[in-house]
VEXNURO-148519 format. One record per residue (C-alpha): x, y, z; residue in three letters. Coordinates in steps of 0.1 Angstrom, whole numbers, padded with zeros to 4 digits, always signed. Layout:
! residues N
XYZALA ...
//
This chain:
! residues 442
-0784+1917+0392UNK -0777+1903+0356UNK -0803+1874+0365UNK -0828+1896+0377UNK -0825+1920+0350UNK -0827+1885+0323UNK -0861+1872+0337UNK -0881+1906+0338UNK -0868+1914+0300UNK -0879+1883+0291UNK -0914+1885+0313UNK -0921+1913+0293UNK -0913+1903+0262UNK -0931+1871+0262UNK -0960+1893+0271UNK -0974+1868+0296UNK -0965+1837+0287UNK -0938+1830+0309UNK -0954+1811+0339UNK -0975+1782+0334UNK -1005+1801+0349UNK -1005+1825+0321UNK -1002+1800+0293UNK -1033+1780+0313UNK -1052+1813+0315UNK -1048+1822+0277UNK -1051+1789+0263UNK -1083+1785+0289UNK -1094+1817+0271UNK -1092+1805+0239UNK -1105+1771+0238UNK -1135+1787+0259UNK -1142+1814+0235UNK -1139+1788+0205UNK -1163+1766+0221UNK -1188+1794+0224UNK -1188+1802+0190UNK -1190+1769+0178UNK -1219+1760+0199UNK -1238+1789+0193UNK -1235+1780+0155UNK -1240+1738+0157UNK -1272+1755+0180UNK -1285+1778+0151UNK -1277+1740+0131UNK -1298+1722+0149UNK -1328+1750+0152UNK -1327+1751+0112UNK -1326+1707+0109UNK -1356+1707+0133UNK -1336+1684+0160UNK -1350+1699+0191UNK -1330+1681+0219UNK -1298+1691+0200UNK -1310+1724+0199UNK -1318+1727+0236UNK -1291+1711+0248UNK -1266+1735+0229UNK -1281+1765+0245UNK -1273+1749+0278UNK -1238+1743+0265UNK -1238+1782+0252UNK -1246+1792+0285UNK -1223+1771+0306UNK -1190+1784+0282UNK -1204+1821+0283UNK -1196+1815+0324UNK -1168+1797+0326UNK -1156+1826+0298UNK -1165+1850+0323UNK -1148+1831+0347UNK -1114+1820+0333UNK -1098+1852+0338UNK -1103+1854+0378UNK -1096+1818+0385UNK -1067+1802+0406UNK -1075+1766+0391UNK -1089+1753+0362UNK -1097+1721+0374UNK -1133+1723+0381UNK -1145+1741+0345UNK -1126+1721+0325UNK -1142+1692+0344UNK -1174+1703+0337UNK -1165+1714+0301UNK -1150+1676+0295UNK -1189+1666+0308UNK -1205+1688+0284UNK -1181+1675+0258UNK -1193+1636+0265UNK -1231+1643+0269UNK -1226+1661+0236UNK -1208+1634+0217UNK -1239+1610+0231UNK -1267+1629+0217UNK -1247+1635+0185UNK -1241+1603+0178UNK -1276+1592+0186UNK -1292+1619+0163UNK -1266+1626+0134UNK -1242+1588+0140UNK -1212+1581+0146UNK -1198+1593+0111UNK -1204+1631+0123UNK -1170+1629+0143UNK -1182+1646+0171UNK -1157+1623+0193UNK -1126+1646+0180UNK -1136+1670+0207UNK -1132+1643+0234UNK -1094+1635+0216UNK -1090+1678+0226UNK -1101+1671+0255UNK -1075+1646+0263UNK -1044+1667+0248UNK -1050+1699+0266UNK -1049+1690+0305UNK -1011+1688+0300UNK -1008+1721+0292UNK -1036+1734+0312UNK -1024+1717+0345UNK -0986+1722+0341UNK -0986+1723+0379UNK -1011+1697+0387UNK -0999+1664+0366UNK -1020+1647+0393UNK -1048+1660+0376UNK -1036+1661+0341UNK -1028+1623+0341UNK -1061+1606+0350UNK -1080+1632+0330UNK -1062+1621+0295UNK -1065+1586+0305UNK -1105+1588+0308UNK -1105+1609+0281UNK -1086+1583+0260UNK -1106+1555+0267UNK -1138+1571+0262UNK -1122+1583+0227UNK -1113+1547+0218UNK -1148+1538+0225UNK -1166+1560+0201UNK -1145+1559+0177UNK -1141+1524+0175UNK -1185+1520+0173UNK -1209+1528+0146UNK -1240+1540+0154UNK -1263+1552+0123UNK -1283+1584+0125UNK -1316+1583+0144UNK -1325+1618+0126UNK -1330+1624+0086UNK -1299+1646+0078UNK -1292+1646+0042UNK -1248+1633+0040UNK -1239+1665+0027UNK -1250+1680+0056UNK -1229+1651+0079UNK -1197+1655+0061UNK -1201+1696+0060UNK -1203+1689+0100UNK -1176+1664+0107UNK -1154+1685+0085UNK -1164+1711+0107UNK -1157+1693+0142UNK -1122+1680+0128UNK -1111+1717+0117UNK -1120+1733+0148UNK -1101+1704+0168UNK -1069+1705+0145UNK -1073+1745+0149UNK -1072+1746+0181UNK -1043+1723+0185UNK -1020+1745+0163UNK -1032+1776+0184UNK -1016+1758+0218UNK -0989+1750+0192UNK -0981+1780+0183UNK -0978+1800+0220UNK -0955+1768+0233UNK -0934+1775+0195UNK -0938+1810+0202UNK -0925+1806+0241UNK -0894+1789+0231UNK -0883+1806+0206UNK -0886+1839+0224UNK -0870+1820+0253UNK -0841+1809+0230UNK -0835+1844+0217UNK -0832+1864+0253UNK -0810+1833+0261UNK -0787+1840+0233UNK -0792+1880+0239UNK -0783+1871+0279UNK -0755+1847+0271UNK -0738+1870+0250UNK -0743+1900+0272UNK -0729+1875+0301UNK -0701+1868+0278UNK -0690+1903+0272UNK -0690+1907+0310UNK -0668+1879+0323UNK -0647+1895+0291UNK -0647+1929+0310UNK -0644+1910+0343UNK -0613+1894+0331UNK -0597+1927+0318UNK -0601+1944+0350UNK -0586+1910+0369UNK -0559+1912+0347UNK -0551+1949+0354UNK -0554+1945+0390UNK -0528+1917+0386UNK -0507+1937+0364UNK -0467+1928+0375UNK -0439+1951+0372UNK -0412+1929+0373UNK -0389+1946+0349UNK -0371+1968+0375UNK -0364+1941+0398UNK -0328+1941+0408UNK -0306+1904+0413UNK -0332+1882+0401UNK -0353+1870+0363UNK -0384+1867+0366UNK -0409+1853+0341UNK -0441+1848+0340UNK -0474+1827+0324UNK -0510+1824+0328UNK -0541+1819+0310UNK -0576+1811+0324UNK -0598+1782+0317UNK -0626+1810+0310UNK -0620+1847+0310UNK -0618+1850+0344UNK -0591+1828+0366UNK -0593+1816+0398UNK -0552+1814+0398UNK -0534+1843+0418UNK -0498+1853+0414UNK -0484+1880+0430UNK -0446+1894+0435UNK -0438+1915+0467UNK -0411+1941+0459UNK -0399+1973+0479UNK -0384+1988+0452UNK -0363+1970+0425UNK -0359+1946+0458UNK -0377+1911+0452UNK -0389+1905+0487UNK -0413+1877+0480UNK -0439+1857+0455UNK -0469+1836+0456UNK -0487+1812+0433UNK -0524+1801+0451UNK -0554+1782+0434UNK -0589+1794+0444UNK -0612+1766+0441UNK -0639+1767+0413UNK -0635+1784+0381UNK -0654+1818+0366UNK -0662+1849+0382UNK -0667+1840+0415UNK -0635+1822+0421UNK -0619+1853+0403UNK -0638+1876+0430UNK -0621+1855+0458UNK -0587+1859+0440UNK -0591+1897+0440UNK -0598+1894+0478UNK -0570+1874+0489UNK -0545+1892+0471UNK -0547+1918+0490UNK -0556+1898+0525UNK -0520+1885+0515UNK -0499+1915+0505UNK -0514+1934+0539UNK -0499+1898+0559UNK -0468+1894+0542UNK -0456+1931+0546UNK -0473+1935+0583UNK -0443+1914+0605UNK -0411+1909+0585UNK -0395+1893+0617UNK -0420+1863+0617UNK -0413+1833+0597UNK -0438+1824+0568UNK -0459+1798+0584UNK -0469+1825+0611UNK -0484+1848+0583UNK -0495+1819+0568UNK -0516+1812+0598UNK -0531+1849+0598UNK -0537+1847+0562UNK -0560+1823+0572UNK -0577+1834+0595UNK -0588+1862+0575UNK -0599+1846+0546UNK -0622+1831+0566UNK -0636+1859+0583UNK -0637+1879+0552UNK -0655+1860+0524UNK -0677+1849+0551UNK -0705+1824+0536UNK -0687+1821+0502UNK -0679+1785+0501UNK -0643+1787+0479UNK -0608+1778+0495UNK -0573+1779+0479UNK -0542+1764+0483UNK -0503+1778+0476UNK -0474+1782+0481UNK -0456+1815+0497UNK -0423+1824+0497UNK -0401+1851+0511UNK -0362+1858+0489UNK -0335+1864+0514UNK -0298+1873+0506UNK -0284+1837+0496UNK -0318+1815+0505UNK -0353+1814+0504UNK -0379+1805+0527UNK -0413+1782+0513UNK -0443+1776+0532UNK -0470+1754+0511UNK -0513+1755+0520UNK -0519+1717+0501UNK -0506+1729+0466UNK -0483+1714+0441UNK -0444+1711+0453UNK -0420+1737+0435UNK -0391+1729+0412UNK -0359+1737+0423UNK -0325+1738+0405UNK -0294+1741+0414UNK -0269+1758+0397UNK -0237+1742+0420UNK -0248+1709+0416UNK -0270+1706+0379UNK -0297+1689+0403UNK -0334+1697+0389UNK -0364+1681+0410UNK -0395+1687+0430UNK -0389+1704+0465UNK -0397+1679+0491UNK -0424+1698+0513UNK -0427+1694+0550UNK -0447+1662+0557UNK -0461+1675+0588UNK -0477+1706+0567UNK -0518+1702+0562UNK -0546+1723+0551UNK -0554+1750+0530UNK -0566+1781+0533UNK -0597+1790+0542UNK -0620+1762+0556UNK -0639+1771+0588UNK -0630+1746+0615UNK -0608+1728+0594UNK -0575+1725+0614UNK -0540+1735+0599UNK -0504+1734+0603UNK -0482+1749+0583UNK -0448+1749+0586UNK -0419+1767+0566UNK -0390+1753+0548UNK -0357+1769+0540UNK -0335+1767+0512UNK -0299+1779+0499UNK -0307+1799+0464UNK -0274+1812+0451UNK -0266+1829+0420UNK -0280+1808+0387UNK -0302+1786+0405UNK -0340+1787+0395UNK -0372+1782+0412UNK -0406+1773+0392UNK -0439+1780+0404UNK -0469+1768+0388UNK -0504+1759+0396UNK -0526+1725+0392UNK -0541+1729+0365UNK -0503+1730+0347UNK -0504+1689+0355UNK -0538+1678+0357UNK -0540+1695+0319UNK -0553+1665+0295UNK -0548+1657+0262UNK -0568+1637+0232UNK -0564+1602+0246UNK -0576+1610+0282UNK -0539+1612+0296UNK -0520+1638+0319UNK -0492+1665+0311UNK -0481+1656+0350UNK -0455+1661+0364UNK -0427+1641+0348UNK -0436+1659+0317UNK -0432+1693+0333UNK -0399+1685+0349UNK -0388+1672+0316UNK -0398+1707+0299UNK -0382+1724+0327UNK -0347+1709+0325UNK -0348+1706+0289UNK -0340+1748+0283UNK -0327+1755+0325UNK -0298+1775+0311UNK -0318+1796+0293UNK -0338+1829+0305UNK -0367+1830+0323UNK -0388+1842+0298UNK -0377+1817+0273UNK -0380+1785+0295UNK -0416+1803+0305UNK -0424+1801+0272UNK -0411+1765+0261UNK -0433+1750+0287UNK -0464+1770+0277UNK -0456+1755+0243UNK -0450+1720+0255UNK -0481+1719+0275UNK -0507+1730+0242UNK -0489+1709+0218UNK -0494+1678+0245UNK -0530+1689+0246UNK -0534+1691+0211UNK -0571+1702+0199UNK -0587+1693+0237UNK -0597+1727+0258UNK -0587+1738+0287UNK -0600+1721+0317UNK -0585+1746+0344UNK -0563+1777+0347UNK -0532+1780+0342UNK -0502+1792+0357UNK -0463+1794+0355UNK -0437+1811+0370UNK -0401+1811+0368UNK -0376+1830+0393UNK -0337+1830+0385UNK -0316+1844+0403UNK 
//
């Protein structure tokens, strides 16, 4: 709707110039028009210097341009009148440099005729190409000959009409000038009008993304949870979601739709709740079964759009927690008993993601003791694959060393020291992809 809405404001306000037809049709127009004008003066010219054939042959000329005038406007293709204008043109530039010489500069018309079919047959290069390449020959040629004036024509009168014939060329060149000058620049303000209009919309897309995905986590009972993210652009293609009944922590969820901008954000939006319906719908199945349905419905549901995700689900129980992973980054894992901090080790039989027709799957769910002080940390790719100035990655040594560095802390504060970590390793270099971090304690 936003693109359709773009292209008819600026169709109007380029009052036809936008397709190469129009241009052709207008600068057809022109050049037409000029031509008529110009030969019914050079006519009037030669009637009052006595040179009959010059005469003669100009009203021919006027009446050939008064048709293809009358013409232009209903025509598909120009190829045929501006074949028989470029004629005209060379039988011209013969009898004037027979009668008035070479010195009258009548060949600048032939140069025209040369520069336009580019513009003129904007469609048709095959047209355009050998046209210019005639022309250019035959414009060498004239130009580089001197032929003396068969008729007396005092050389006031010559320069008067080769100053004459060289205005009118140069004229008509700024004319197609200015439309293409005029084209762009109207073209380069709507694109700043529609890029800043398109701006202010992924800005309102991202507000309402963000209040859709708006956490209550204060209330929750037995555990800390914490939480970062920030998109690449305003709209992110990460989802995070907590399941709670309550101030009971039931579940969480980190997944990464593929892509970035609004239409990964759309998907987001979509499987949050295809996810939240799934987890709640059979609390006696494990993971890896909802997991499976999950699936299945993304696929049915965002039908021909071509994104996927991956993640990682998991469901809290009284002193463990179960994990299934769809192809995304392994979890940290601490424990408080023991002071270990690592990567979970996922289940090596678990492939696929989510939501690939025909693609097949098997997920499978691991389980976990998570007693009281131990920690889990979500996070999402883009928290590794996040470059700095010389070209090298945060990864994931650099996040495990951020996440052990402040592990006795709170959730908020170790959420916070590895959002810093991460933009002070990155330095001045932008985001390549969204972000996402999330710390549970319990």
């Amino acid at each position: 709707m936003i693109e359709m809405d773009f292209k008819k404001r600026v169709k109007n306000s380029l009052n036809g110039l936008t397709s190469s037809y129009q241009r052709a049709r207008l600068v057809s127009i022109f050049v037409a028009f000029c031509s008529l004008l110009y030969h019914i003066s050079i006519c009037l010219f030669f009637y009052v210097i006595n040179i009959k054939p010059m005469f003669y042959y100009n009203f021919i000329s006027i009446t050939v341009f008064t048709i293809i005038l009358i013409r232009v406007p209903k025509l598909k293709s120009y190829v045929f009148v501006y074949n028989i204008a470029l004629l005209e043109v060379i039988v011209h530039q013969i009898l004037a440099d027979y009668f008035l010489g070479s010195y009258s500069s009548f060949h600048s018309f032939i140069l025209l005729m040369g520069l336009l079919p580019f513009l003129i047959f904007e469609n048709k290069k095959r047209y355009a190409l050998p046209i210019t390449v005639v022309s250019s020959v035959l414009y060498i040629y004239f130009s580089c000959r001197t032929i003396e004036a068969h008729a007396q024509v005092a050389a006031r009168t010559l320069f008067g009409i080769r100053c004459m014939n060289i205005t009118i060329t140069v004229f008509i060149i700024l004319f197609v000038v200015l439309i293409y000058t005029r084209v762009v620049y109207r073209i380069e303000y709507y694109l700043k009008n529609h890029s800043d209009s398109l701006e202010n919309e992924i800005k309102m897309a991202a507000v309402i993304q963000q209040n859709f995905f708006r956490q209550e986590i204060d209330d929750i009972k037995k555990y800390e949870v914490a939480y970062f993210s920030r998109a690449m652009v305003g709209v992110s293609g990460d989802l995070f979601d907590f399941y709670k009944s309550g101030e009971k922590l039931d579940g969480l969820g980190v997944f990464d739709v593929s892509g970035h901008g609004i239409s990964s954000g759309l998907v987001t939006m979509l499987v949050k709740n295809i996810i939240h319906q799934e987890f709640y719908k059979q609390n006696d199945e494990e993971l890896w079964e909802i997991l499976n349905r999950i699936n299945d419905r993304v696929i049915e549901e965002k039908g021909d759009i071509q994104n996927y995700l991956t993640g990682i689900l998991v469901r809290l129980y009284e002193n463990k927690i179960e994990l299934v992973d769809a192809g995304h980054p392994a979890p940290i894992l601490y424990k408080k008993k023991t002071g270990e901090c690592s990567y979970v080790k996922l289940a090596e039989r678990s492939v696929g993601v989510i939501g690939i027709a025909d693609f097949p799957v098997y997920y499978e769910s691991l389980f976990y003791d998570f007693e009281d002080g131990d920690e889990l940390i979500l996070f999402s790719d883009g928290v590794i694959d996040i470059k700095n100035e010389q070209d090298e990655y945060f990864g994931k040594e650099r996040l495990l060393e951020a996440a052990k560095l402040n592990i006795e802390k709170t959730a908020a504060e170790q959420v916070s020291f590895i959002a810093n970590s991460i933009y002070s390793f990155c330095g001045n270099r932008e985001q390549n992809d969204d972000l996402t971090i999330i710390v549970l304690k319990k």
